[in-house]
N, C-alpha and C positions, 0 to 999 in steps of 0.2 A: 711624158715622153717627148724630146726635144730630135726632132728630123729634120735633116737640111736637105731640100730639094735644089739641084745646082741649076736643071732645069726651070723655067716654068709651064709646066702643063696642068690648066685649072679642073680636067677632069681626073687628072692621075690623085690630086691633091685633093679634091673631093671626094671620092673613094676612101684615102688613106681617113680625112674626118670624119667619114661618116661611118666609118670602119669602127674607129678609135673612141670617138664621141667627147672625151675629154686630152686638152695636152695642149700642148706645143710647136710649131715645125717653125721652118726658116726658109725663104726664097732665097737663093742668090742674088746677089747686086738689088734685091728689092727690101728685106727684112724681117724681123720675128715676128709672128703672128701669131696667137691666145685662139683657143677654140673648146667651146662646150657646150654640151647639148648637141653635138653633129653640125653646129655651125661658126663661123669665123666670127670672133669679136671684132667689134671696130676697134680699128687701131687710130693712133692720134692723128684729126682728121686736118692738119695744117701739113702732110704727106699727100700731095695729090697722087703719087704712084701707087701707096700703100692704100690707098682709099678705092681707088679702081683694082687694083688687085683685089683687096678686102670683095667686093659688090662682082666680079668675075666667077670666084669663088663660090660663093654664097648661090649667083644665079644654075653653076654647076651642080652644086648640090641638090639643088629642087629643081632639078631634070632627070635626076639619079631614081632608076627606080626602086621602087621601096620594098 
């Protein structure tokens, strides 16, 4: 499932992963990002913006209660 968030909000967007657990979404102005298992794959780490979104993400997630 391919979701584009036009927003960035790294709690809304961890919810929707952790929801989902496998798929796809899209940041605005930031890019595609890969997600399974309930968390964000790294994406190609020569993107410093996509790298810190990626690690944003991820820190959301494992705040999220279970």
């Amino acid at each position: 499932m391919l979701r584009e968030f036009t927003h960035y909000r790294p709690q809304q967007i961890a919810r929707f992963v952790k929801t989902l657990f496998k798929g796809q979404f899209v940041v605005h102005g930031v890019g595609e990002f890969e997600f399974d298992n309930g968390k964000v794959l790294m994406p190609d780490i020569s993107d410093s913006q996509k790298l810190m979104t990626f690690k944003e993400i991820n820190k959301a997630i494992a705040l999220l209660p279970v």
